[in-house]
DOMITI-366649 format. One record per residue (C-alpha): residue number from 1; residue in one letter; x, y, z. Coordinates in steps of 0.02 Angstrom, whole numbers, plus 50000, padded with zeros to 5 digits. Example, Ala and Ser with C-alpha at 12.3 -4.5 7.8 and 13.67 -1.06 7.14 Angstrom:
# DOMITI-366649
<vexse><i>1</i><aa>a</aa><xx>50615</xx><yy>49775</yy><zz>50390</zz></vexse>
<vexse><i>2</i><aa>s</aa><xx>50684</xx><yy>49947</yy><zz>50357</zz></vexse>
***
This chain:
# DOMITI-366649
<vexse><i>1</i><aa>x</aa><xx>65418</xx><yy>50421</yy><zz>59589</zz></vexse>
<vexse><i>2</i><aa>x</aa><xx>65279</xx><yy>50308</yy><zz>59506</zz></vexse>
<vexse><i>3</i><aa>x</aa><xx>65413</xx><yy>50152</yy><zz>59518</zz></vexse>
<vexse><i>4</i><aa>x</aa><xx>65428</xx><yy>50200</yy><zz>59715</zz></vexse>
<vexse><i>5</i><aa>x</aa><xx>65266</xx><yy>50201</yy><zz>59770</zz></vexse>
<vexse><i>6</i><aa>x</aa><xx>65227</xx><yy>50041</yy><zz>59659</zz></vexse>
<vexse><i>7</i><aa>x</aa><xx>65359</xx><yy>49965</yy><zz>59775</zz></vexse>
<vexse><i>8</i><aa>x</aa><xx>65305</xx><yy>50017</yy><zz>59934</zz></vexse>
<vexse><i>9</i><aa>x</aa><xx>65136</xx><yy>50066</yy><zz>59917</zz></vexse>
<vexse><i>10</i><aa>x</aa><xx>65107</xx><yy>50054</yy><zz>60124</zz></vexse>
<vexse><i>11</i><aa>x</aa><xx>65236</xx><yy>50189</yy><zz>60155</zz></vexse>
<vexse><i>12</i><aa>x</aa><xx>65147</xx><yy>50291</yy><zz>60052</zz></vexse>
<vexse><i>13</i><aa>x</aa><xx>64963</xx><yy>50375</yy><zz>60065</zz></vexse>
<vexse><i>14</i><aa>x</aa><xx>64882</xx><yy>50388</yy><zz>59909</zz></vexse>
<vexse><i>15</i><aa>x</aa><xx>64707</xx><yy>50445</yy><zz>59829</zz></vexse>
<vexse><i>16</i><aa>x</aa><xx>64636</xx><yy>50410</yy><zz>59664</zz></vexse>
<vexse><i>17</i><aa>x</aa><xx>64545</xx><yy>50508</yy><zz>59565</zz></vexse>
<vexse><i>18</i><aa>x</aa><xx>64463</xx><yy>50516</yy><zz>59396</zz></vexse>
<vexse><i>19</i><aa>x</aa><xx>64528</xx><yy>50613</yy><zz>59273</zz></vexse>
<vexse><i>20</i><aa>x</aa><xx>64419</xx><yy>50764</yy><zz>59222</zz></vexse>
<vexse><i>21</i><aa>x</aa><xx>64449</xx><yy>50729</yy><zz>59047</zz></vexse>
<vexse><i>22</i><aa>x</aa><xx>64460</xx><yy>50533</yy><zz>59026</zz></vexse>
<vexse><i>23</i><aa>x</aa><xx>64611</xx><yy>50444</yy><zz>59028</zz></vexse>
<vexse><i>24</i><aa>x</aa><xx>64711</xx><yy>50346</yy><zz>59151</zz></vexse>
<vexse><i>25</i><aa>x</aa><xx>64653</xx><yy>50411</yy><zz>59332</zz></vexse>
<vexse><i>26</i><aa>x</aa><xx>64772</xx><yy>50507</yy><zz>59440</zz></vexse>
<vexse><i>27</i><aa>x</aa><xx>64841</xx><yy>50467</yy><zz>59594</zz></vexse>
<vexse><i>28</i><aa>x</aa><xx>64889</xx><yy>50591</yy><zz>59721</zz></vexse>
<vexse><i>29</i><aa>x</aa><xx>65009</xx><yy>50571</yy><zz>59859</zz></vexse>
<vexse><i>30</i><aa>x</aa><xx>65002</xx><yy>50644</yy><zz>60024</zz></vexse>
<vexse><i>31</i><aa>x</aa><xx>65118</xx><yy>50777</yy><zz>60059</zz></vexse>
<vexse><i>32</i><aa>x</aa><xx>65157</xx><yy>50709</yy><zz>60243</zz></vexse>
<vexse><i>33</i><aa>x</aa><xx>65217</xx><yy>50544</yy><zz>60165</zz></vexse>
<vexse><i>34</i><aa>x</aa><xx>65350</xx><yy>50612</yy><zz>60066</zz></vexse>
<vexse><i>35</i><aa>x</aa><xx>65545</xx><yy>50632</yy><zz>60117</zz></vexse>
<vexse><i>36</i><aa>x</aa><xx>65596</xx><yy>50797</yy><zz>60200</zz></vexse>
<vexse><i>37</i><aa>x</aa><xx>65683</xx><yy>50839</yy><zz>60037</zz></vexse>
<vexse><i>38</i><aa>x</aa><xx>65531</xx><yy>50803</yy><zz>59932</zz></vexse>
<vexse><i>39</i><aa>x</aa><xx>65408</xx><yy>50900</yy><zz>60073</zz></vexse>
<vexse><i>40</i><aa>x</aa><xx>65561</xx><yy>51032</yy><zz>60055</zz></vexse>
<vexse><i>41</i><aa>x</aa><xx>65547</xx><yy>51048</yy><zz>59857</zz></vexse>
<vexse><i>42</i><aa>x</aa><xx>65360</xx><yy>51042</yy><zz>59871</zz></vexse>
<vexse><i>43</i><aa>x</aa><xx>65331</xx><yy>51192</yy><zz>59991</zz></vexse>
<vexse><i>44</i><aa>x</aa><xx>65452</xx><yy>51304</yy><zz>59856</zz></vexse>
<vexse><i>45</i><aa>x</aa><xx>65358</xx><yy>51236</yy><zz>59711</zz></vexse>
<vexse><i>46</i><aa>x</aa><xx>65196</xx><yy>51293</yy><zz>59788</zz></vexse>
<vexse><i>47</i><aa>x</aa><xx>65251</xx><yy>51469</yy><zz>59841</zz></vexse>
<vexse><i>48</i><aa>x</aa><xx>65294</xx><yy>51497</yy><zz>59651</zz></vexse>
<vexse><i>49</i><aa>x</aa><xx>65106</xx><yy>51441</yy><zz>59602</zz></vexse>
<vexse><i>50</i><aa>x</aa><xx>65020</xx><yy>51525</yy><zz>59742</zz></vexse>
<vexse><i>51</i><aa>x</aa><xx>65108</xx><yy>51700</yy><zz>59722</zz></vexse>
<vexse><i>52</i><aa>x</aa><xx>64990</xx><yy>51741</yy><zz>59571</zz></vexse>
<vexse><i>53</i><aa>x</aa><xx>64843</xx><yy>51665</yy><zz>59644</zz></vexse>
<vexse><i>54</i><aa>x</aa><xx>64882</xx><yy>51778</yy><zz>59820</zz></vexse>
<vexse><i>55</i><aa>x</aa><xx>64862</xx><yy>51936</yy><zz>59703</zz></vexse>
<vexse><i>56</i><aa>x</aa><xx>64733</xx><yy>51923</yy><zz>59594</zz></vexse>
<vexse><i>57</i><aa>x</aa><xx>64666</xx><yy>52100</yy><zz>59538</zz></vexse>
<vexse><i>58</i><aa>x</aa><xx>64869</xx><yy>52149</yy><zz>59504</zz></vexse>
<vexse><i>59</i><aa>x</aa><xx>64906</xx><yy>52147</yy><zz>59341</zz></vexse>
<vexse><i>60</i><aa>x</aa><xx>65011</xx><yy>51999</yy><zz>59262</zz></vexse>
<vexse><i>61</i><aa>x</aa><xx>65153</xx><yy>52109</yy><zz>59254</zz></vexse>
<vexse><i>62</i><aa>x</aa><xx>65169</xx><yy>52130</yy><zz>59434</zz></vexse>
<vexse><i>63</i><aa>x</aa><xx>65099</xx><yy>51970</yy><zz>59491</zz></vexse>
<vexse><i>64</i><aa>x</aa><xx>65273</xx><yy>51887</yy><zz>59465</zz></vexse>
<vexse><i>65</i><aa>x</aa><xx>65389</xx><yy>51846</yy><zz>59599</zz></vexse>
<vexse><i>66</i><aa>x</aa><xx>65552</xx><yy>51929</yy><zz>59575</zz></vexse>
<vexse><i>67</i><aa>x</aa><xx>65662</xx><yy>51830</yy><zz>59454</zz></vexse>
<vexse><i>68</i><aa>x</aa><xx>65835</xx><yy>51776</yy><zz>59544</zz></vexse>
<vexse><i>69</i><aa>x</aa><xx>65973</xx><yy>51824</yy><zz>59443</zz></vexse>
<vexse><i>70</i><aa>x</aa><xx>66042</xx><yy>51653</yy><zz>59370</zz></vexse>
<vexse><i>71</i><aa>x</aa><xx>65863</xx><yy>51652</yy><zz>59287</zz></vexse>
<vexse><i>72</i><aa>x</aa><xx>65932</xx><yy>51750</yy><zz>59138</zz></vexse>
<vexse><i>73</i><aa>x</aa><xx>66098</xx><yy>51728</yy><zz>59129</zz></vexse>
<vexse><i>74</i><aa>x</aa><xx>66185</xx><yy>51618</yy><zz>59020</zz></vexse>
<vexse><i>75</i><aa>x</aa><xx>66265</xx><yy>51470</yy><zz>59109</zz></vexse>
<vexse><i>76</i><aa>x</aa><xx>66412</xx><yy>51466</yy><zz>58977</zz></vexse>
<vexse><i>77</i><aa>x</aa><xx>66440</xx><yy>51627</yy><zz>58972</zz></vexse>
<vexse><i>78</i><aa>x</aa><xx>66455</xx><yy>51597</yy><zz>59161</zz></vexse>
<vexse><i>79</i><aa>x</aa><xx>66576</xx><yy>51444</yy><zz>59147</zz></vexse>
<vexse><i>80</i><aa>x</aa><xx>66685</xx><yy>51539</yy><zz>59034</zz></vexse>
<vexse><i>81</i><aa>x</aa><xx>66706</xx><yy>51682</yy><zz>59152</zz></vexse>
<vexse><i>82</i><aa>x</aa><xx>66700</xx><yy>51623</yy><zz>59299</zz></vexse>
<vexse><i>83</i><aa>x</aa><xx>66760</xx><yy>51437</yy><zz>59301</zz></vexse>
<vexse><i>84</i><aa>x</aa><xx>66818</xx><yy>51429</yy><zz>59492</zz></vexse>
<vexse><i>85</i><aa>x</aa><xx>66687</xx><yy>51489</yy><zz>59547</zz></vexse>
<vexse><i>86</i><aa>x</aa><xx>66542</xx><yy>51362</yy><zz>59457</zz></vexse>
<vexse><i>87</i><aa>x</aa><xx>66640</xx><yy>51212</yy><zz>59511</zz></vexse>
<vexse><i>88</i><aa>x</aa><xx>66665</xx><yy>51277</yy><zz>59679</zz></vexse>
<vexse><i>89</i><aa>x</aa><xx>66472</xx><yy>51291</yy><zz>59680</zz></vexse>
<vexse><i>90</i><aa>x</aa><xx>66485</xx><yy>51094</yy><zz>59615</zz></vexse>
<vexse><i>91</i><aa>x</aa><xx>66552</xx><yy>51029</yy><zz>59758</zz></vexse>
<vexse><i>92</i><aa>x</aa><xx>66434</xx><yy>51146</yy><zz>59870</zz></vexse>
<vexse><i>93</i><aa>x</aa><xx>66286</xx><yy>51092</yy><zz>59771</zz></vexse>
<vexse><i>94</i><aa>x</aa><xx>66340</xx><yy>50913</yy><zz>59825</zz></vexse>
<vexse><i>95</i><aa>x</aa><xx>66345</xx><yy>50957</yy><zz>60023</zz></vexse>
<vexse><i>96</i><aa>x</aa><xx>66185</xx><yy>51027</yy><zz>60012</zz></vexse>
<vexse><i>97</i><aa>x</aa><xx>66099</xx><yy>50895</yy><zz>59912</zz></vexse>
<vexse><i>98</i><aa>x</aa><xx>66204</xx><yy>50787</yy><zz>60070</zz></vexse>
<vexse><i>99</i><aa>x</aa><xx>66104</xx><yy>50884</yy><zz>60216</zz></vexse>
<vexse><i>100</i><aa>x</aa><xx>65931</xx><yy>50892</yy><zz>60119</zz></vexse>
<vexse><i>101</i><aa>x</aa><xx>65918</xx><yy>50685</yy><zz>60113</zz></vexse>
<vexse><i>102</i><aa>x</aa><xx>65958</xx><yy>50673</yy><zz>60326</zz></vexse>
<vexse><i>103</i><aa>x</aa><xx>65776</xx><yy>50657</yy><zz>60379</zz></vexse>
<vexse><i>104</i><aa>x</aa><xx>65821</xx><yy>50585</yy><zz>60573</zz></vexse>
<vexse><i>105</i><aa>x</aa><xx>65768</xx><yy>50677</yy><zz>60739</zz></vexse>
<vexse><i>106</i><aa>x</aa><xx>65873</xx><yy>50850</yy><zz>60800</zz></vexse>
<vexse><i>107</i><aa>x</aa><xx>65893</xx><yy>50940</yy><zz>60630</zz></vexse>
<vexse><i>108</i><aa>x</aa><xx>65963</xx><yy>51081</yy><zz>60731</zz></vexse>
<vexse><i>109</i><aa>x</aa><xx>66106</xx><yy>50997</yy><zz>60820</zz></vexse>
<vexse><i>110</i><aa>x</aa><xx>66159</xx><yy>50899</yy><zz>60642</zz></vexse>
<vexse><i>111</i><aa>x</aa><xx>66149</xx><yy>51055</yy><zz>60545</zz></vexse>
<vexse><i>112</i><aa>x</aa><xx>66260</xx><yy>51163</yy><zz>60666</zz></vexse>
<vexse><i>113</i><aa>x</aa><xx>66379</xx><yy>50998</yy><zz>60649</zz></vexse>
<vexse><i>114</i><aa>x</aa><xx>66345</xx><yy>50961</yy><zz>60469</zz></vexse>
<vexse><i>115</i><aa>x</aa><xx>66396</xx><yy>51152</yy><zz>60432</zz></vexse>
<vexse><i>116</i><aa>x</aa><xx>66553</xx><yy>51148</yy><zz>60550</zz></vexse>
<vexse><i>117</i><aa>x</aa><xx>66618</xx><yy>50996</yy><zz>60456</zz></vexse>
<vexse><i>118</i><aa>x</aa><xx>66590</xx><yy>51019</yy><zz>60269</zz></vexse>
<vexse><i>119</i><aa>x</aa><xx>66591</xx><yy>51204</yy><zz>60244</zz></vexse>
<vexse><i>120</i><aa>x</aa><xx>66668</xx><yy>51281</yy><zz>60403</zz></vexse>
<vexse><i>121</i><aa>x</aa><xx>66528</xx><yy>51404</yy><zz>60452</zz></vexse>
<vexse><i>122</i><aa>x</aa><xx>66377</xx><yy>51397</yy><zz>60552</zz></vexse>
<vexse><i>123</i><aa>x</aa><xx>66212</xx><yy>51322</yy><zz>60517</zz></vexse>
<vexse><i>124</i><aa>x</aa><xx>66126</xx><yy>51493</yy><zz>60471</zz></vexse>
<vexse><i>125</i><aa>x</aa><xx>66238</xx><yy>51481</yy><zz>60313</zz></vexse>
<vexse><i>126</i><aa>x</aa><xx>66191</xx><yy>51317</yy><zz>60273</zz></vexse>
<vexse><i>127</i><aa>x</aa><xx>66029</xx><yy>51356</yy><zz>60287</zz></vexse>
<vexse><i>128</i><aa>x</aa><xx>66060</xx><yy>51503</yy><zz>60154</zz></vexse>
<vexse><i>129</i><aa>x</aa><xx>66111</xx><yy>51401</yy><zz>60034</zz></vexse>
<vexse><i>130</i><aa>x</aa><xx>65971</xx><yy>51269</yy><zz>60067</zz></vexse>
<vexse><i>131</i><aa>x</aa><xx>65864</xx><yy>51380</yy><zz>60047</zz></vexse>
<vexse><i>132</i><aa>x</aa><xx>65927</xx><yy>51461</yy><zz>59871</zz></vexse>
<vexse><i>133</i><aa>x</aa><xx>65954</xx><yy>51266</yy><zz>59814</zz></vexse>
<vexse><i>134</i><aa>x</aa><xx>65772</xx><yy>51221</yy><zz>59842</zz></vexse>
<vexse><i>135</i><aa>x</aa><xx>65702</xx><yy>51430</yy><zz>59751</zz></vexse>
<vexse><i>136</i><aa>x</aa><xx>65808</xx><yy>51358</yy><zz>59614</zz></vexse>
<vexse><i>137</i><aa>x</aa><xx>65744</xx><yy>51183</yy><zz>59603</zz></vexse>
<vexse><i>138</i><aa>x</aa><xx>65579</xx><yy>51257</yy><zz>59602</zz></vexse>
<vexse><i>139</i><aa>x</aa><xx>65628</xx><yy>51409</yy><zz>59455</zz></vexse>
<vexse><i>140</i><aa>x</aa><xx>65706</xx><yy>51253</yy><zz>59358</zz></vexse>
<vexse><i>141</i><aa>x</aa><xx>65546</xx><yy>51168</yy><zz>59371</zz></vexse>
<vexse><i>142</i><aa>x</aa><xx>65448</xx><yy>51307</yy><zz>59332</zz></vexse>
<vexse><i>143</i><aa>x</aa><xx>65541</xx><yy>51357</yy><zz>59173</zz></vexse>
<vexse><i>144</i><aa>x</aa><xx>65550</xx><yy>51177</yy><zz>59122</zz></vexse>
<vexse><i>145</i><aa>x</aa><xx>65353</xx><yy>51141</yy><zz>59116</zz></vexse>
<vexse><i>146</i><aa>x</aa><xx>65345</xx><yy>51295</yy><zz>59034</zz></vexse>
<vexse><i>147</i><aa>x</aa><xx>65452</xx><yy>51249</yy><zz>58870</zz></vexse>
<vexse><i>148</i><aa>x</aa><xx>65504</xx><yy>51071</yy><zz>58925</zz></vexse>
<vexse><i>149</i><aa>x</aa><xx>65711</xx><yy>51121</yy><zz>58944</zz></vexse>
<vexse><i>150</i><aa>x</aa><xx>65795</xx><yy>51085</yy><zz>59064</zz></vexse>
<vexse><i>151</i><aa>x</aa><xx>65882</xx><yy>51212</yy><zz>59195</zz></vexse>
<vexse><i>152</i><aa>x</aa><xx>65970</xx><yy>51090</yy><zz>59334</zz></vexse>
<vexse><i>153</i><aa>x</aa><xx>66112</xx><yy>51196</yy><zz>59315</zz></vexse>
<vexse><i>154</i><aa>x</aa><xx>66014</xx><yy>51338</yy><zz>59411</zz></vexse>
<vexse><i>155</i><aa>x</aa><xx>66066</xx><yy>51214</yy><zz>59566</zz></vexse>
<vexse><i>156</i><aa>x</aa><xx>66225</xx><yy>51265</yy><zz>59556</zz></vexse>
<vexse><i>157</i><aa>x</aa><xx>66207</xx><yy>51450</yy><zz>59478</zz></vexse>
<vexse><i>158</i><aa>x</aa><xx>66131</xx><yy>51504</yy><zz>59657</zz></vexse>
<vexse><i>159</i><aa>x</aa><xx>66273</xx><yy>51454</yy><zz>59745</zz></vexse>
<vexse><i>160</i><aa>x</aa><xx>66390</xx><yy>51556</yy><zz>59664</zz></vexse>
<vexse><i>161</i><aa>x</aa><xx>66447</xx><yy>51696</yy><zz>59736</zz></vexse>
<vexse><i>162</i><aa>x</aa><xx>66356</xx><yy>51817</yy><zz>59651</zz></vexse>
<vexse><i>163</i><aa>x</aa><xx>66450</xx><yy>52010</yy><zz>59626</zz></vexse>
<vexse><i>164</i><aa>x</aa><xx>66333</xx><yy>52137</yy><zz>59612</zz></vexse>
<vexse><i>165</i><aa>x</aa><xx>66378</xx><yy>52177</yy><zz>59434</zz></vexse>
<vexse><i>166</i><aa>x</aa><xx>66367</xx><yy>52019</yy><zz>59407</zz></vexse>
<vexse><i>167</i><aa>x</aa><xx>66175</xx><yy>52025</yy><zz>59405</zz></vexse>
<vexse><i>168</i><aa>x</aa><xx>66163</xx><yy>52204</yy><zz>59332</zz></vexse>
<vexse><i>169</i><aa>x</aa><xx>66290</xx><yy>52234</yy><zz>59228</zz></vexse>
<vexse><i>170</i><aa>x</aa><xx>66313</xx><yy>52070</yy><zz>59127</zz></vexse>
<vexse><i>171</i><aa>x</aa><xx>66313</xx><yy>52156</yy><zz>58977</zz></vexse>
<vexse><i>172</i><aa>x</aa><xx>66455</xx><yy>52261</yy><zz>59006</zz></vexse>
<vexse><i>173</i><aa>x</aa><xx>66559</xx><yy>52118</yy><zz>59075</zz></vexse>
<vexse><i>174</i><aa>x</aa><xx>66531</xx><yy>52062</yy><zz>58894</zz></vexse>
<vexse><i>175</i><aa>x</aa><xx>66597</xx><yy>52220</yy><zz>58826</zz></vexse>
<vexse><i>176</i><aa>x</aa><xx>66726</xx><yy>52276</yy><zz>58920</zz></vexse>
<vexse><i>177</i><aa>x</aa><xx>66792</xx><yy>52101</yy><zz>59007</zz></vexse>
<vexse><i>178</i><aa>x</aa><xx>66958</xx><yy>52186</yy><zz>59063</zz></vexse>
<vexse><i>179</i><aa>x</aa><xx>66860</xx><yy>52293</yy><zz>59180</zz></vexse>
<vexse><i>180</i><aa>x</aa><xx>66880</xx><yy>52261</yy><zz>59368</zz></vexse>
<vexse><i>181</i><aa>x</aa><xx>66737</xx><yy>52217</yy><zz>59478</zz></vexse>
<vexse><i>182</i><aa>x</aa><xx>66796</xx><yy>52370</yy><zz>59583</zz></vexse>
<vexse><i>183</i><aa>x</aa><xx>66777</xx><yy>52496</yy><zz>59444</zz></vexse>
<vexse><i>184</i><aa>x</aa><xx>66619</xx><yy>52423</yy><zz>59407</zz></vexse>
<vexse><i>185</i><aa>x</aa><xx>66562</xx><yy>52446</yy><zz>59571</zz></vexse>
<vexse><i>186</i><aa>x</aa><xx>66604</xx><yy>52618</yy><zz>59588</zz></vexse>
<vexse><i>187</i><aa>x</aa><xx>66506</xx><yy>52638</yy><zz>59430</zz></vexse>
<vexse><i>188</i><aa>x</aa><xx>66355</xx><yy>52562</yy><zz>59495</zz></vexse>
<vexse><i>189</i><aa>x</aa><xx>66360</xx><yy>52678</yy><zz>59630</zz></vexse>
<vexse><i>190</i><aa>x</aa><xx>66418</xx><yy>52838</yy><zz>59522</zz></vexse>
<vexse><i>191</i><aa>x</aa><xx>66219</xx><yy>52785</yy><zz>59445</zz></vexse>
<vexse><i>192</i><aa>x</aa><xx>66138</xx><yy>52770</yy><zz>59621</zz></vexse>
<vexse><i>193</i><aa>x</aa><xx>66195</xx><yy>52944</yy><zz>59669</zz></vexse>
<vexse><i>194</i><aa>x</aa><xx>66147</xx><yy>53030</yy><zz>59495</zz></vexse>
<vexse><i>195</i><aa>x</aa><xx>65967</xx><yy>52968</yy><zz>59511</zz></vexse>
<vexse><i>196</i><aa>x</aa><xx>65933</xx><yy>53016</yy><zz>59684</zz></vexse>
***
């Protein structure tokens, strides 16, 4: 980002400050001169920060934003199990990261094509899974300023299909891997019913 705006600096509206606490000053960038994907990745990135700041007498505990289920589970693990569908999710990872960079006039009309020719659905799907690409761009960055590793593969994690025991029961798919997602199902269920 530093090398772009170095390069075109009159594309780009920037401010600098001084740093509070010496050093090199900062520069800031306007939000309205960055791409639609970048404006995209931005708004996410700021509806993780501002959830605490939206609740402040909650307790830390319930301040957080519901964690999406790739969060905590083990991409190898993942791979192992469920190899057709992560590479699947590859290749749809790569039509989304296609749609997010088209930053012309009439979104609507390319996305309703865009959807028809690379995934055979409407644009409302498309729009799904942009949406769950950018949450997880945001988680990854989250997580990553947080201990400094890296979690790209959360990109493709939310667009796997995700079973519901998937998400709950991971643990048992670990245990008993010759289980089928039916009968775990019905399990899940057999639970709803006994604590009503």
């Amino acid at each position: 980002m530093v090398k772009r705006v170095l390069r075109k600096q009159e594309s780009f509206v920037t401010k600098t400050e001084k740093s509070e606490n010496g050093g090199k000053d900062v520069v800031l960038v306007a939000v309205s001169s960055l791409s639609k994907q970048a404006r995209n990745a931005w708004k996410e990135r700021e509806k993780l920060k501002s959830f605490t700041e939206e609740f402040p007498d909650k307790k830390e505990d319930e301040q957080k934003p519901e964690v999406p289920w790739y969060v905590n589970t083990d991409v190898d693990w993942y791979i192992e199990n469920y190899k057709e569908r992560y590479y699947k999710a590859v290749e749809l990872g790569n039509v989304v990261r296609k749609f997010l960079q088209y930053d012309e006039g009439d979104r609507t009309k390319y996305a309703e094509e865009f959807a028809q020719k690379y995934l055979g659905k409407g644009q409302r799907t498309l729009y799904r899974y942009t949406k769950a690409y950018l949450e997880a761009s945001a988680w990854a960055d989250k997580l990553e300023k947080e201990d400094g590793a890296g979690r790209e593969f959360f990109k493709v994690l939310c667009l796997c299909r995700k079973r519901i025991c998937e998400a709950y029961c991971q643990e048992l798919l670990q245990i008993a891997p010759k289980v089928t997602q039916k009968a775990l199902e019905e399990h899940l269920k057999m639970q709803k019913r006994q604590q009503k």
